[in-house]
OpenMM code with the backbone's topology and positions (N, CA, C; nanometers):
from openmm import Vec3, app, unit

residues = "UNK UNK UNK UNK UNK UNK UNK UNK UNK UNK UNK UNK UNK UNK UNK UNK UNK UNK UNK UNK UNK UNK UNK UNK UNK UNK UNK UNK UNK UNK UNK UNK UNK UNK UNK UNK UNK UNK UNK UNK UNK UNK UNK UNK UNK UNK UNK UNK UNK UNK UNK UNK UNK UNK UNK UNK UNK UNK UNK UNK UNK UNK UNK UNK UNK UNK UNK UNK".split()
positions = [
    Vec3(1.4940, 0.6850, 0.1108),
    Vec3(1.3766, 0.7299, 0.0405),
    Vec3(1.3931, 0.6942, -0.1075),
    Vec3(1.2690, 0.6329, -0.1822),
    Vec3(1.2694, 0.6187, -0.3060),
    Vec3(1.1968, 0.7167, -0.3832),
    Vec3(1.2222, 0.7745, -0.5157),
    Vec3(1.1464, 0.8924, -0.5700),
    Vec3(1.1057, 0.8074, -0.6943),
    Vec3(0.9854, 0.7701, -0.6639),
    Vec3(0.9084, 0.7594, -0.8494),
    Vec3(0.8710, 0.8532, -0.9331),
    Vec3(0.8983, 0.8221, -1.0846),
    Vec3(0.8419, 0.9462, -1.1689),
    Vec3(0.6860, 0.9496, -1.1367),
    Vec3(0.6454, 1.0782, -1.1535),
    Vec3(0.4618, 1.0694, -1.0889),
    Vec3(0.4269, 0.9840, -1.2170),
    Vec3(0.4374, 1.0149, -1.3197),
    Vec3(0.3728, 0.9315, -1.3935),
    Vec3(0.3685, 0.7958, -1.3569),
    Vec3(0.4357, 0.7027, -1.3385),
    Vec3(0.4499, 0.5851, -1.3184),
    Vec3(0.3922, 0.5464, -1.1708),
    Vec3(0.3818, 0.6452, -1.0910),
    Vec3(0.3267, 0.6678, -0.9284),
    Vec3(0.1741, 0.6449, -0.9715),
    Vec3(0.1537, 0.7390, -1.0724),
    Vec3(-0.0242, 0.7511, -1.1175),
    Vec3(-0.0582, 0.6476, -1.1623),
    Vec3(-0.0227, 0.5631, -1.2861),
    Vec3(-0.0080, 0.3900, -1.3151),
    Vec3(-0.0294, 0.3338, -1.2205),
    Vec3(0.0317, 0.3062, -1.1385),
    Vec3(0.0484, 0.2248, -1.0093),
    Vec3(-0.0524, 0.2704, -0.9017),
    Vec3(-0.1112, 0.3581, -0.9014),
    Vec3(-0.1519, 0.4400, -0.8033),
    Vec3(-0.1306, 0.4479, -0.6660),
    Vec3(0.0262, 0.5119, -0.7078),
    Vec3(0.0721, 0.5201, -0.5460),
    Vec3(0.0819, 0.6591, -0.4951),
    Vec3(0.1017, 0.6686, -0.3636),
    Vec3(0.1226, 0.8212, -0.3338),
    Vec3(0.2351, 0.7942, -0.2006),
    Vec3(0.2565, 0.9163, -0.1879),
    Vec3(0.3870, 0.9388, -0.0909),
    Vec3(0.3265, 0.8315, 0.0844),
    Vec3(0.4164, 0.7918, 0.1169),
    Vec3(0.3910, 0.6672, 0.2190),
    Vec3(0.3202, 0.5158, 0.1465),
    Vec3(0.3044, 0.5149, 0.0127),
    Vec3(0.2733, 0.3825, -0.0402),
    Vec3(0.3789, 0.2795, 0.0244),
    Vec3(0.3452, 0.1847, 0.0591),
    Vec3(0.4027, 0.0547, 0.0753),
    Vec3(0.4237, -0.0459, -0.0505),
    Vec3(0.5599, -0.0896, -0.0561),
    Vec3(0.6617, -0.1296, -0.1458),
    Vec3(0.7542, -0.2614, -0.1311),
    Vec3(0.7152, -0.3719, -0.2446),
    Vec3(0.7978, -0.4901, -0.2093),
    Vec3(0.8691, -0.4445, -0.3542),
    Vec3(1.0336, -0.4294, -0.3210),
    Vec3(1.1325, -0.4000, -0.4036),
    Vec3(1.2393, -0.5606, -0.4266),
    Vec3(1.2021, -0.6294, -0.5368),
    Vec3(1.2823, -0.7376, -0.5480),
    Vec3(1.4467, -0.6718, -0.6320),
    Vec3(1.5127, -0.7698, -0.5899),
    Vec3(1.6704, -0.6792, -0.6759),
    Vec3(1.6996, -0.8289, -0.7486),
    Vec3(1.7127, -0.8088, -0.8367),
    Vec3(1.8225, -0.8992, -0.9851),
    Vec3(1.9291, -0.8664, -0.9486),
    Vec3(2.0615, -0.9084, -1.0440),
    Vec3(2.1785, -0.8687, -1.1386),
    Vec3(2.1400, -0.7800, -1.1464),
    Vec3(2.0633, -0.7088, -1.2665),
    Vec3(2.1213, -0.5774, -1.3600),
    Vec3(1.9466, -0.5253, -1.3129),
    Vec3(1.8673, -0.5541, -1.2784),
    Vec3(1.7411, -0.4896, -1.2623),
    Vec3(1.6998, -0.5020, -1.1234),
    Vec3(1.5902, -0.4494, -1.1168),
    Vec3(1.4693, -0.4270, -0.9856),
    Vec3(1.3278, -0.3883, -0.9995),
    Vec3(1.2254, -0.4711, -0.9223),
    Vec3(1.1245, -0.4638, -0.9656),
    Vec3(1.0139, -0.4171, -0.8556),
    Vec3(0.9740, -0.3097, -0.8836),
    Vec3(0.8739, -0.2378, -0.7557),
    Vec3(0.7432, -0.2719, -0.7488),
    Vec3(0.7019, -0.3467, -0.6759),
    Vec3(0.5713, -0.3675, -0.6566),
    Vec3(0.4548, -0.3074, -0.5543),
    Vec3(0.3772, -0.2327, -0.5939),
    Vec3(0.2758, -0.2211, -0.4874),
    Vec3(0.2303, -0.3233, -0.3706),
    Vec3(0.2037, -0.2613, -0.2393),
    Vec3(0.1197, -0.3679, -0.1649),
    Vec3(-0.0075, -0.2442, -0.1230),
    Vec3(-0.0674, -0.3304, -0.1150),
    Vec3(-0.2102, -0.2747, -0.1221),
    Vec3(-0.2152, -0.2632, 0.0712),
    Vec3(-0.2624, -0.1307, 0.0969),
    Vec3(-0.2859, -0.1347, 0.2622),
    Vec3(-0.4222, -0.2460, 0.2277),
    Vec3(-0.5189, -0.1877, 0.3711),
    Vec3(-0.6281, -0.3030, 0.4135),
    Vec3(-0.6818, -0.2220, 0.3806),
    Vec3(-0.7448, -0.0734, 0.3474),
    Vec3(-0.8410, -0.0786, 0.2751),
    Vec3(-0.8837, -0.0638, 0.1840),
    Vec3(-0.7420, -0.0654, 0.0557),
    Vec3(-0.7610, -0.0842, -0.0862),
    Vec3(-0.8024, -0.2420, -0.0749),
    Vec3(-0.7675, -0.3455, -0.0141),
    Vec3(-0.7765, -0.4962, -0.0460),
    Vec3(-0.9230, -0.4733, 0.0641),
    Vec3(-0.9811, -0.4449, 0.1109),
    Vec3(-1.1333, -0.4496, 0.1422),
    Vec3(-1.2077, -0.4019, 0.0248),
    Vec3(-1.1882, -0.2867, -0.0507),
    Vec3(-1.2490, -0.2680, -0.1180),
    Vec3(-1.2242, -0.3585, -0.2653),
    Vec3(-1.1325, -0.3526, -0.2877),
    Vec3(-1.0810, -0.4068, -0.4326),
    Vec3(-1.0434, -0.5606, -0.4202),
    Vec3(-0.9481, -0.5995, -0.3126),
    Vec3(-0.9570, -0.7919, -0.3097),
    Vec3(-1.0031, -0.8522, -0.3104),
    Vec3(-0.9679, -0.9928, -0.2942),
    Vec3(-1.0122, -1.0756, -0.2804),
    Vec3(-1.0739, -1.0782, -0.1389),
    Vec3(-1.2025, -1.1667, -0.1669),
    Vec3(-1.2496, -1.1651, -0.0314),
    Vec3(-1.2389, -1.3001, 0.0397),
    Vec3(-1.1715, -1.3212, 0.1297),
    Vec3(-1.1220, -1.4312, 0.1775),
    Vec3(-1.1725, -1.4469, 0.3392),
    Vec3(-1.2475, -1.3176, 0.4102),
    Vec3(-1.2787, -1.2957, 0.5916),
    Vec3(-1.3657, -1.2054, 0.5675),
    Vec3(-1.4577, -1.1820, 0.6963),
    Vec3(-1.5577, -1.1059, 0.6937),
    Vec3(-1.4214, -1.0183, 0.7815),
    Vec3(-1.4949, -0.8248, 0.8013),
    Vec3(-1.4183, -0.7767, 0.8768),
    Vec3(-1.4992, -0.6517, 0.9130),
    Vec3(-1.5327, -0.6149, 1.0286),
    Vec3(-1.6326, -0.4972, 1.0904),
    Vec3(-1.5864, -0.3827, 1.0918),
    Vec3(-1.6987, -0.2684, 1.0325),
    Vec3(-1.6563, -0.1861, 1.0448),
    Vec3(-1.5486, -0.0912, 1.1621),
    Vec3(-1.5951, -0.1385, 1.2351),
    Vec3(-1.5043, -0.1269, 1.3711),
    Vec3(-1.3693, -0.1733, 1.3838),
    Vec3(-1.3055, -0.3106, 1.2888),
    Vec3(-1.2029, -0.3381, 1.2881),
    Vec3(-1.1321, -0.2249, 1.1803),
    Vec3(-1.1765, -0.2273, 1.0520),
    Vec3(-1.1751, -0.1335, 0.9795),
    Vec3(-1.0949, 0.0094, 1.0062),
    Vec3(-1.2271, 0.0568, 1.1091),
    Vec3(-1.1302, 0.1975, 1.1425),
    Vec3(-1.0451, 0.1237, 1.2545),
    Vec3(-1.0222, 0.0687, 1.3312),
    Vec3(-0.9186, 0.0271, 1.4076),
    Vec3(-0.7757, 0.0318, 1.3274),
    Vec3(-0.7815, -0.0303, 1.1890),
    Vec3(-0.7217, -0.0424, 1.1383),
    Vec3(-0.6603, 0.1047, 1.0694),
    Vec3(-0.7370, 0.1733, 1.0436),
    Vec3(-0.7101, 0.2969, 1.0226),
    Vec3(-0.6699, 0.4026, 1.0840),
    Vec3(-0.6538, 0.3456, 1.2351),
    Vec3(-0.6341, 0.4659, 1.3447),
    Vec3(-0.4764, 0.4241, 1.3523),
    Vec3(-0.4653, 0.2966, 1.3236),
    Vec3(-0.2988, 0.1970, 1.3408),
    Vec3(-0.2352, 0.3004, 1.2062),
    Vec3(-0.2873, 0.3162, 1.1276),
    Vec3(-0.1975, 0.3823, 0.9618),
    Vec3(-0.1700, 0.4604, 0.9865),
    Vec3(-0.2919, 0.5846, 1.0997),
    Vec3(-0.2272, 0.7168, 1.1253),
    Vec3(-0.1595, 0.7647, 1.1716),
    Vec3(-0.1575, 0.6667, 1.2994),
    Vec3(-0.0835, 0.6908, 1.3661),
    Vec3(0.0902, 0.6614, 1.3081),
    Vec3(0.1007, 0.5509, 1.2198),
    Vec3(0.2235, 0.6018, 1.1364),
    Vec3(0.2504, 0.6263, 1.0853),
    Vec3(0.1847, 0.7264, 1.0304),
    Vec3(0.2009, 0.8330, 0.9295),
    Vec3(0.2604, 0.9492, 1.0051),
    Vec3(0.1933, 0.9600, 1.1055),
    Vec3(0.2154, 1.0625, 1.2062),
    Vec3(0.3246, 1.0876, 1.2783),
    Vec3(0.4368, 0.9666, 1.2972),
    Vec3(0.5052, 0.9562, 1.3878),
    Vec3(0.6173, 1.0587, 1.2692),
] * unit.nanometer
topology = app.Topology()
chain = topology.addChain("A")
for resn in residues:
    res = topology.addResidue(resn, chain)
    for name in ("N", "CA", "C"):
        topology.addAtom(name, app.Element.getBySymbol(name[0]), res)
């Protein structure tokens, strides 16, 4: 488990189960957000059409691991 200061959680706007690409240096490390699918539906680039139906499909897949 990684613990961010909230402040820097709120910046980033992450919350507990955010998904995380952690690169490692030498002497540093750099945390990057990944955006689930429906921050990048709403906020990305739009690159595919995608139905509401896939949508929550997609959303029933998150809960379920959240849940486990």
């Amino acid at each position: 488990m990684l613990v961010i200061p909230k402040r820097m959680a709120e910046l980033l706007s992450l919350s507990e189960g955010s998904m995380v690409k952690i690169t490692a240096f030498k002497d540093r490390m750099i945390i990057e957000p990944i955006p689930d699918a429906v921050w990048l539906s709403i906020h990305g680039e739009k690159v595919t059409r995608i139905t509401l139906e896939e949508l929550e499909g997609e959303s029933i897949e998150r809960q379920k691991e959240y849940g486990e």
